[in-house]
C-alpha positions as CSV (number, residue, x, y, z in Angstrom):
1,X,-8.8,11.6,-14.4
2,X,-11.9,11.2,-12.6
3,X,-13.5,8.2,-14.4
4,X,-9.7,6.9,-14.4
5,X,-10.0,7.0,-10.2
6,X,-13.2,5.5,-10.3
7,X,-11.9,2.7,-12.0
8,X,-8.9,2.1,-10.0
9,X,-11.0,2.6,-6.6
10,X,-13.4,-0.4,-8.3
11,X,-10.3,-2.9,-8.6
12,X,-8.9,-1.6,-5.5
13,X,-12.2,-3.1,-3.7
14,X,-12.5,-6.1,-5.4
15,X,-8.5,-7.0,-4.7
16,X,-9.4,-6.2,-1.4
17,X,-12.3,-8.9,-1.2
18,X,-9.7,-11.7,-3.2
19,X,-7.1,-10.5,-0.6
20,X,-9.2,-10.6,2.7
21,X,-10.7,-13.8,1.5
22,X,-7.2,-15.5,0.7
23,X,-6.8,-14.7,4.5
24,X,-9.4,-16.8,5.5
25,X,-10.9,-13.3,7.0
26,X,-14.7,-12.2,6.9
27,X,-15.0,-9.7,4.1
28,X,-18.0,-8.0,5.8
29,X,-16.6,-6.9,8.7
30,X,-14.2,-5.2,6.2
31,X,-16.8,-3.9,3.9
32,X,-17.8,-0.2,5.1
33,X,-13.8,0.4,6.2
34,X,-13.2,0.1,2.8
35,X,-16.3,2.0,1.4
36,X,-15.2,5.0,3.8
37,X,-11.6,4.4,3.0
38,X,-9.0,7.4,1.2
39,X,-7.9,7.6,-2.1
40,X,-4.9,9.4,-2.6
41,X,-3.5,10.0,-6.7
42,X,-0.2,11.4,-7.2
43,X,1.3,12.3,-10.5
44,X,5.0,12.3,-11.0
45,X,7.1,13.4,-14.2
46,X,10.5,11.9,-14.4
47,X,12.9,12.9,-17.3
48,X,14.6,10.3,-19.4
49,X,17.0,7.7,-18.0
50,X,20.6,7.3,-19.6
51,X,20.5,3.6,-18.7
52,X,16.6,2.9,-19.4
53,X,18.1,-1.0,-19.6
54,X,18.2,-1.5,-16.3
55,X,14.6,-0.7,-15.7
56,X,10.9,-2.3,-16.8
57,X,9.2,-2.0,-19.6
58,X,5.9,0.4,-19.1
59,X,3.0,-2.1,-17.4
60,X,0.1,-1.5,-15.2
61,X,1.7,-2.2,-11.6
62,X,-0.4,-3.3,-8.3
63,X,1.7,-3.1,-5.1
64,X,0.0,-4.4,-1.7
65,X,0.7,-1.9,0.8
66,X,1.8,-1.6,4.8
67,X,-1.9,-1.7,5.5
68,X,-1.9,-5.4,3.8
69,X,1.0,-6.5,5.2
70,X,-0.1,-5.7,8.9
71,X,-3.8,-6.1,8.7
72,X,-1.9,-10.0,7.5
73,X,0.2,-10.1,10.4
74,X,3.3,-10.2,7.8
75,X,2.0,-12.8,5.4
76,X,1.6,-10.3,2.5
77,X,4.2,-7.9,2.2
78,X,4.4,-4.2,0.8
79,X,6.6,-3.2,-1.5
80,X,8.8,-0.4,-1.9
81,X,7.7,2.1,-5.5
82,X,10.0,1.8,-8.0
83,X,10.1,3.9,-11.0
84,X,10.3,2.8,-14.3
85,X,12.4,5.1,-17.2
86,X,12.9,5.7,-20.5
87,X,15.9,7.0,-22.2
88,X,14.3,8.8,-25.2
89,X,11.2,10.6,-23.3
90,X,10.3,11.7,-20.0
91,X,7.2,9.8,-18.6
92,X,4.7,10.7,-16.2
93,X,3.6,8.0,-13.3
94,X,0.1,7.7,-11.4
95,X,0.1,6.4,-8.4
96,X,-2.7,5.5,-6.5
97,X,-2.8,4.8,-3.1
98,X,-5.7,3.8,-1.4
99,X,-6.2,3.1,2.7
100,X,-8.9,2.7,5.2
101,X,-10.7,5.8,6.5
102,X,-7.5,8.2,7.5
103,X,-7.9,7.9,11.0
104,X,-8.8,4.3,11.4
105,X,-6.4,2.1,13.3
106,X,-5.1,-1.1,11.7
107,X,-3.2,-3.9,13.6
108,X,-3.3,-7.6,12.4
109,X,-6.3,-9.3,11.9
110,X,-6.9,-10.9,15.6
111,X,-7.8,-14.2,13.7
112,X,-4.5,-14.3,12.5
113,X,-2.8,-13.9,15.9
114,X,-2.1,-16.9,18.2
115,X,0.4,-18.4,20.1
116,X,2.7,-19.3,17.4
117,X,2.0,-15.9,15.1
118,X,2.1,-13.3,17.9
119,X,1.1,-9.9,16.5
120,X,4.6,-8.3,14.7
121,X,3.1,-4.8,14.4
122,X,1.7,-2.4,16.3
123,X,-1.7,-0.4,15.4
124,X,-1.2,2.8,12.7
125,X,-3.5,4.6,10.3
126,X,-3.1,5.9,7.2
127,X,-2.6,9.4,8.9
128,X,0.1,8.2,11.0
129,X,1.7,6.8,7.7
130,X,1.3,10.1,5.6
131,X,2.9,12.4,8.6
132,X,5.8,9.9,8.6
133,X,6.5,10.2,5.1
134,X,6.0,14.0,4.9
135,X,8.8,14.1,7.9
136,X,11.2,11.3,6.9
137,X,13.5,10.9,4.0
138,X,14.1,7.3,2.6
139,X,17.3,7.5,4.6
140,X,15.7,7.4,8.0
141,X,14.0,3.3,6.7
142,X,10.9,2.3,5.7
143,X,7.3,3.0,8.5
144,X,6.7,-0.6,8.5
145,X,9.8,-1.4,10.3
146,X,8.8,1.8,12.4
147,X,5.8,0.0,13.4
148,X,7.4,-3.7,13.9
149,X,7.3,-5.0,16.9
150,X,10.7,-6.5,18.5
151,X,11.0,-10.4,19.1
């Protein structure tokens, strides 16, 4: 498990460069943020599904965060986690979910905020998201609307 976080925290780092630089953003200013940043693995078992048709077949799955999506003022946007089941076996998941140093604030990128892109979040940090999912259920919406910013 260790070498295998290694290795994800590697691609995480270099996605971030491809994704900062896709942004038209200075990677450098980024650089030590994401040295410093968190890493947090979680391992879920799920039992097998009766209807394993109506999901994916097993892949290796990267999924761009709220961090992305407001650090890009909304031009990348995170995705929810879906699982994917088998019918025959039970399957375990890693997840891997890596952020900024915990108490760093994040708001979109002031070079991506003007007059016709105001800013559509407000600043969080990846402590602010882990208390609100360890006090909300799914029911109670997603933190990035929590965060948005009204019109």
């Amino acid at each position: 498990m260790g070498n295998y976080a290694e290795a994800v925290q590697a691609l995480q780092k270099q996605l971030m460069e491809v994704i900062v630089e896709t942004l038209g953003l200075n990677f450098g200013t980024l650089h030590n943020e994401i040295e410093e940043g968190s890493q947090v693995m979680a391992i879920n078992c799920y039992p097998a599904c009766p209807e394993p048709d109506l999901t994916l077949e097993g892949a290796f799955i990267v999924q761009l965060g709220d961090q992305i999506q407001v650090m890009s003022n909304g031009k990348y946007k995170s995705v929810v986690h879906q699982v994917t089941l088998s019918a025959e076996k039970k399957r375990l998941s890693i997840a891997s979910l890596h952020s900024l140093p915990l108490n760093k604030k994040i708001g979109p990128a002031p070079e991506l905020v003007d007059e016709q892109h105001p800013a559509s979040y407000k600043e969080f940090s990846f402590r602010d998201f882990l208390d609100y999912i360890s006090s909300n259920n799914n029911a109670d919406g997603r933190f990035i609307d929590s965060i948005k910013k009204s019109a």
